[in-house]
PyMOL CGO cylinders between C-alpha atoms (Angstrom):
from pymol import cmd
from pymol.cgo import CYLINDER

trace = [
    CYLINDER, -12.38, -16.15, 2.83, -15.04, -13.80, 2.32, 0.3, 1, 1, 1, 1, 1, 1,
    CYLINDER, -15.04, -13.80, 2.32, -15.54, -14.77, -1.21, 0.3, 1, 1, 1, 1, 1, 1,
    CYLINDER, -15.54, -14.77, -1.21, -16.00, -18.63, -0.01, 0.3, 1, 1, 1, 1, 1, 1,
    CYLINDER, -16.00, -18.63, -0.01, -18.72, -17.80, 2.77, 0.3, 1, 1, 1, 1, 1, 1,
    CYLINDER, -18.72, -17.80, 2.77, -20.75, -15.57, -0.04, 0.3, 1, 1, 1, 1, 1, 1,
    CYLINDER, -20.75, -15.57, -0.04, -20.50, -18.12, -2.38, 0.3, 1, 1, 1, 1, 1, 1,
    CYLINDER, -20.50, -18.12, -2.38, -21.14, -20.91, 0.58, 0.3, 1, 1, 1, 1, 1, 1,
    CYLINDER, -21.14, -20.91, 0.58, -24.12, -18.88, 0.90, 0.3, 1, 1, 1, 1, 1, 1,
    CYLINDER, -24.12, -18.88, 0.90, -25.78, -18.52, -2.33, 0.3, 1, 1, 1, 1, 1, 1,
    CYLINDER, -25.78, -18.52, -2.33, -24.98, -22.75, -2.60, 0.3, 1, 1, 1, 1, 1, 1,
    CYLINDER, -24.98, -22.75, -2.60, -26.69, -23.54, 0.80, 0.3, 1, 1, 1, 1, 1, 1,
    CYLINDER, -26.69, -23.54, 0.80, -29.91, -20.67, -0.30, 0.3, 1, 1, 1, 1, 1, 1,
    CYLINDER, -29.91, -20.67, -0.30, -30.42, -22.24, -4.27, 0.3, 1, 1, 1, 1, 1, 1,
    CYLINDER, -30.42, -22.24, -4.27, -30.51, -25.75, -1.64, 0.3, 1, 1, 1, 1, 1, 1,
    CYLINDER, -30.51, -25.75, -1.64, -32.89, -24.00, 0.53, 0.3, 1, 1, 1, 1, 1, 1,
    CYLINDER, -32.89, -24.00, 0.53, -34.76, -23.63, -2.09, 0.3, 1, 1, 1, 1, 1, 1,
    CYLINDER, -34.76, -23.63, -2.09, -35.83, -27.64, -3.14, 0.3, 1, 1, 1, 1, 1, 1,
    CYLINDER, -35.83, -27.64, -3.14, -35.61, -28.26, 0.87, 0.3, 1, 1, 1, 1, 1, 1,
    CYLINDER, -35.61, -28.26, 0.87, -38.92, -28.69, 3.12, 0.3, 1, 1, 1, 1, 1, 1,
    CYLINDER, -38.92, -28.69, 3.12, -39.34, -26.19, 5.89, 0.3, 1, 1, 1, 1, 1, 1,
    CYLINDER, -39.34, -26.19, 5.89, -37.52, -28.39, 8.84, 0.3, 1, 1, 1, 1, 1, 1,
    CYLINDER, -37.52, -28.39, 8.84, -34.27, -28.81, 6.21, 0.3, 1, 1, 1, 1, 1, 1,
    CYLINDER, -34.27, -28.81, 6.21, -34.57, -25.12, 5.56, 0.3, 1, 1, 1, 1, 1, 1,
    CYLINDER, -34.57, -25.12, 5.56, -34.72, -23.98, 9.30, 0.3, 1, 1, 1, 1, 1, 1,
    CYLINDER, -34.72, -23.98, 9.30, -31.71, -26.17, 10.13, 0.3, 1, 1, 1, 1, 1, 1,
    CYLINDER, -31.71, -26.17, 10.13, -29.87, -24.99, 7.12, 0.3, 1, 1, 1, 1, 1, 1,
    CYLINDER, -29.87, -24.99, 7.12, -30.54, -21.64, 7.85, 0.3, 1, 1, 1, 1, 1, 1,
    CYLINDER, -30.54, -21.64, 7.85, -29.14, -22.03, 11.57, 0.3, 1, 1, 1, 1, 1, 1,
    CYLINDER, -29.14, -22.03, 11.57, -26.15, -23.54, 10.41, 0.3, 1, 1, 1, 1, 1, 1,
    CYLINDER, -26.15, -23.54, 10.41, -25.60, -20.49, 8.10, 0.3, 1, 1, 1, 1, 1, 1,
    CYLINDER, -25.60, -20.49, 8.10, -25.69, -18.81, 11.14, 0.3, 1, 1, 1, 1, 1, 1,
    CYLINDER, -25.69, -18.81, 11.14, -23.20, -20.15, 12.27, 0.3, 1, 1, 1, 1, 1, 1,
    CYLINDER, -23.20, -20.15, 12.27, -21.03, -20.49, 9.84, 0.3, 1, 1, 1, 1, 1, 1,
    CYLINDER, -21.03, -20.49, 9.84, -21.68, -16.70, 9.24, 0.3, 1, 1, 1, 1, 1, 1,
    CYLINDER, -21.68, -16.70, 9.24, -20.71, -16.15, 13.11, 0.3, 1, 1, 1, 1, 1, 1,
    CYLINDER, -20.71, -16.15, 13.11, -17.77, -18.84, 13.07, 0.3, 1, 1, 1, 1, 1, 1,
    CYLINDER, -17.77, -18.84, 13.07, -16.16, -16.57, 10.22, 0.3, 1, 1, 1, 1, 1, 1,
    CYLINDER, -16.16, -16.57, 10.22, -16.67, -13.45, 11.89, 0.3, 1, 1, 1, 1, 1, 1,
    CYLINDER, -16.67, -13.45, 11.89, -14.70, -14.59, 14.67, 0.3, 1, 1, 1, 1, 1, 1,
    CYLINDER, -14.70, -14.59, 14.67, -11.94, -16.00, 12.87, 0.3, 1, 1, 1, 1, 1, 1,
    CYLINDER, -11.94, -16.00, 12.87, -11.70, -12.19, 10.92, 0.3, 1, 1, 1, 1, 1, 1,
    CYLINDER, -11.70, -12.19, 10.92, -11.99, -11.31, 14.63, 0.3, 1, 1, 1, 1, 1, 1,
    CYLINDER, -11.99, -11.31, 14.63, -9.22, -13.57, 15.24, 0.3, 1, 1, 1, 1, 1, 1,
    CYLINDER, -9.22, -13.57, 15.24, -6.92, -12.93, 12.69, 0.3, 1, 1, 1, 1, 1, 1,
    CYLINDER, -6.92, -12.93, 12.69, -7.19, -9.26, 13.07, 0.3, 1, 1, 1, 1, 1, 1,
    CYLINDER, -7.19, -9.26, 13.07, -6.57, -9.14, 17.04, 0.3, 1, 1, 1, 1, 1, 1,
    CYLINDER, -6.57, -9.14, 17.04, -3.58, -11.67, 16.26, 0.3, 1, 1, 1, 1, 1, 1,
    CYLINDER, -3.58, -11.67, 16.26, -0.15, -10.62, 17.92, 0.3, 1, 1, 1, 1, 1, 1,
    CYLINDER, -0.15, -10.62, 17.92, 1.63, -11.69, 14.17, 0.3, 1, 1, 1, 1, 1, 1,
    CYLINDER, 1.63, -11.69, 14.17, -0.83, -9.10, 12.34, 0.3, 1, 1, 1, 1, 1, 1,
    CYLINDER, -0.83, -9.10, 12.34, -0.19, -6.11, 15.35, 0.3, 1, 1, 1, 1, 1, 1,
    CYLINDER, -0.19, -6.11, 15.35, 3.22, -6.72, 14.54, 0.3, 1, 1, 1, 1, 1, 1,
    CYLINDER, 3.22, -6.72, 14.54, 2.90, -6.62, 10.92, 0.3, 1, 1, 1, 1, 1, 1,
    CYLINDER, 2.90, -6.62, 10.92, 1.55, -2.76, 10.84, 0.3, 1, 1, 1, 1, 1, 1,
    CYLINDER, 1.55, -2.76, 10.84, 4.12, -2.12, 13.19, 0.3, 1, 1, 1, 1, 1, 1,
    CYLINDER, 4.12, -2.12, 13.19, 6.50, -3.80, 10.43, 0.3, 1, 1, 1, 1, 1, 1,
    CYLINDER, 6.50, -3.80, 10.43, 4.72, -1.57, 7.63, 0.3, 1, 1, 1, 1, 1, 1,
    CYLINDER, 4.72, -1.57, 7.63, 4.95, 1.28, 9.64, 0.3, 1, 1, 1, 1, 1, 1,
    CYLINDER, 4.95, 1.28, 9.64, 8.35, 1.02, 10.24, 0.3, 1, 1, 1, 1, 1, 1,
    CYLINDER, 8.35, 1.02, 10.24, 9.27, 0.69, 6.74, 0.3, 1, 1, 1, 1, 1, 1,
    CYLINDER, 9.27, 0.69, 6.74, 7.37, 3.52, 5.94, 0.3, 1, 1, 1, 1, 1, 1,
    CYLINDER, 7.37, 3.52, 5.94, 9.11, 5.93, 7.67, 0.3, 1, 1, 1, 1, 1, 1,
    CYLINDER, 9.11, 5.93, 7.67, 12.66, 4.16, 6.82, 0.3, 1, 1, 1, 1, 1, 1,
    CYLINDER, 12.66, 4.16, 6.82, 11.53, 4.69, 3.09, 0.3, 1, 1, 1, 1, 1, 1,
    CYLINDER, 11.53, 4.69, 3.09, 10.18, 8.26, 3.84, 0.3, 1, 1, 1, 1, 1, 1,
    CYLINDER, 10.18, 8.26, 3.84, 14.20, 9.02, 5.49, 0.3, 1, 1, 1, 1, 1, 1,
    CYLINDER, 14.20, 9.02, 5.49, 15.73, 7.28, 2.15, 0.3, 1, 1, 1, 1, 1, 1,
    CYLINDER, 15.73, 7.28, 2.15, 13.30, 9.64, -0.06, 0.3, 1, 1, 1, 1, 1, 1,
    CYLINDER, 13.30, 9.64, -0.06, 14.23, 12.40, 1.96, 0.3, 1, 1, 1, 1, 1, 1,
    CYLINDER, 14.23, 12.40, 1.96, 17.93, 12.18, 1.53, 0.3, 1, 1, 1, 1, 1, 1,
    CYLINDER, 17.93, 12.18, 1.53, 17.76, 11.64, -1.93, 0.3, 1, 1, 1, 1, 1, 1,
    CYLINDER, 17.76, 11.64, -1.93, 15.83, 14.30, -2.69, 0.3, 1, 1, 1, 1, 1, 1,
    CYLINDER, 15.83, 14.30, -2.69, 18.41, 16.62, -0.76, 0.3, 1, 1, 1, 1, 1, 1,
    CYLINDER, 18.41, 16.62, -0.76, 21.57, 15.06, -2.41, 0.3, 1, 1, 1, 1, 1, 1,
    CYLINDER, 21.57, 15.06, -2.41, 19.83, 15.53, -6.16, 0.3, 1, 1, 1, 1, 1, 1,
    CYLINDER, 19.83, 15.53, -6.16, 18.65, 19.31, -4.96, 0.3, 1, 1, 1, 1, 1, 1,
    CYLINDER, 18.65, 19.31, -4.96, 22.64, 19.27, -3.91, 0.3, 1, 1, 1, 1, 1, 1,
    CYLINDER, 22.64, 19.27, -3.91, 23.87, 18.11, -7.33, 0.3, 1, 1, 1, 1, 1, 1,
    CYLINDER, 23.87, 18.11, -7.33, 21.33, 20.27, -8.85, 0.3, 1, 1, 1, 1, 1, 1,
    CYLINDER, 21.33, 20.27, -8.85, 22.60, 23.49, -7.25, 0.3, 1, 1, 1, 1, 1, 1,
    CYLINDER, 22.60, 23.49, -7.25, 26.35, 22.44, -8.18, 0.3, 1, 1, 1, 1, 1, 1,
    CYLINDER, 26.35, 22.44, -8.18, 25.53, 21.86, -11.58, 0.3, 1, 1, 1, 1, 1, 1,
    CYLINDER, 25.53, 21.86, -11.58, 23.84, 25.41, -12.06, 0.3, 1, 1, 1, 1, 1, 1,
    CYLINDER, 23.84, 25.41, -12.06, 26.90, 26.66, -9.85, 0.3, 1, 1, 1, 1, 1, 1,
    CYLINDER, 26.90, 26.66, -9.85, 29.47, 25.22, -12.25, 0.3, 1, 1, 1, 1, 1, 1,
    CYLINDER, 29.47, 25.22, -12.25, 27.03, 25.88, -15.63, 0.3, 1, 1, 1, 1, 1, 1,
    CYLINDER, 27.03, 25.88, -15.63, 27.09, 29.62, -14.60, 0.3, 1, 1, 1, 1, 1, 1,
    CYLINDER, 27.09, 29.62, -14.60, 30.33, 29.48, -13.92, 0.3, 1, 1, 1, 1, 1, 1,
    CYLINDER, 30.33, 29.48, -13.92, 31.28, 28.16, -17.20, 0.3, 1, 1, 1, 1, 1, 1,
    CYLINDER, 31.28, 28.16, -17.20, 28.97, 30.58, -18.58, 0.3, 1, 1, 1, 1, 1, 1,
    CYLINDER, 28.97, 30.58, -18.58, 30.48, 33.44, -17.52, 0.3, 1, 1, 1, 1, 1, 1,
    CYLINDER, 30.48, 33.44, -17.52, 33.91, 32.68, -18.29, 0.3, 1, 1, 1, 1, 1, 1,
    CYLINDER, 33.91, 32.68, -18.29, 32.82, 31.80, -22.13, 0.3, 1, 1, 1, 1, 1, 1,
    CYLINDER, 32.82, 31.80, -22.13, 31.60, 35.48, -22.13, 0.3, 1, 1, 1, 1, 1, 1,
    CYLINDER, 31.60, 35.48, -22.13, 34.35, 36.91, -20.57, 0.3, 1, 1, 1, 1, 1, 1,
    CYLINDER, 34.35, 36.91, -20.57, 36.18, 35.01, -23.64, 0.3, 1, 1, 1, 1, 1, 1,
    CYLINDER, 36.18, 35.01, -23.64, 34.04, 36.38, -26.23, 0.3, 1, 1, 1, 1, 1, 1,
    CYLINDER, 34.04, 36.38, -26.23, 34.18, 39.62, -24.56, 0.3, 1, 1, 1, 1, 1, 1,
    CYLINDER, 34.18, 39.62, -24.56, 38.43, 39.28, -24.79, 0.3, 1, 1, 1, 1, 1, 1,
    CYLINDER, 38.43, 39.28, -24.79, 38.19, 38.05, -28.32, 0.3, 1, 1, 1, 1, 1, 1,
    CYLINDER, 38.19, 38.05, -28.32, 35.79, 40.84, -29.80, 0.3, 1, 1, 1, 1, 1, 1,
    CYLINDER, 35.79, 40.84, -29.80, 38.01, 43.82, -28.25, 0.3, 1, 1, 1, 1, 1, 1,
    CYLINDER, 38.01, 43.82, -28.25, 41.12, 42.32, -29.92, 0.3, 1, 1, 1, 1, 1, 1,
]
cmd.load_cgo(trace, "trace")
């Protein structure tokens, strides 16, 4: 919307332009207002109960996705510590093997 009135603008000032100075007063009031009309609108849209309850909505699923990354990071740091557990475990039995095997 912003994009339109800027553009809106630059149209109605290359008009202002070839206009005589009555034309370019009344063309520049109705800028005005166009410029104020969109203002409220933004005014509007952003006071609007639907976009409140949007953030509220984005805000929520933040912190649901922040919960989800939390407990995944736990479980992997779980199944990392059981793997090292089990790797060390298996570790020391292979030397304990070795260790049987070279004293026979």
């Amino acid at each position: 919307m912003r994009t339109y009135a800027v553009v809106a603008a630059i149209a109605l000032s290359l008009a202002l332009a070839a206009c005589s100075k009555p034309t370019q007063d009344k063309a520049g009031e109705d800028l005005k207002a166009v410029g104020a009309d969109a203002a409220a609108a933004a005014k509007d849209v952003a006071n609007a109960p639907a976009t409140k309850a949007l953030g509220s909505d984005i805000k929520q699923g933040a912190t649901e996705a922040a919960e989800k990354t939390k407990e995944a990071t736990n479980k992997a740091a779980d199944q990392i510590k059981e793997g090292a557990k089990s790797a060390g475990a298996k570790t020391d039995a292979a030397l304990n093997k070795a260790k049987d095997d070279a004293q026979k």
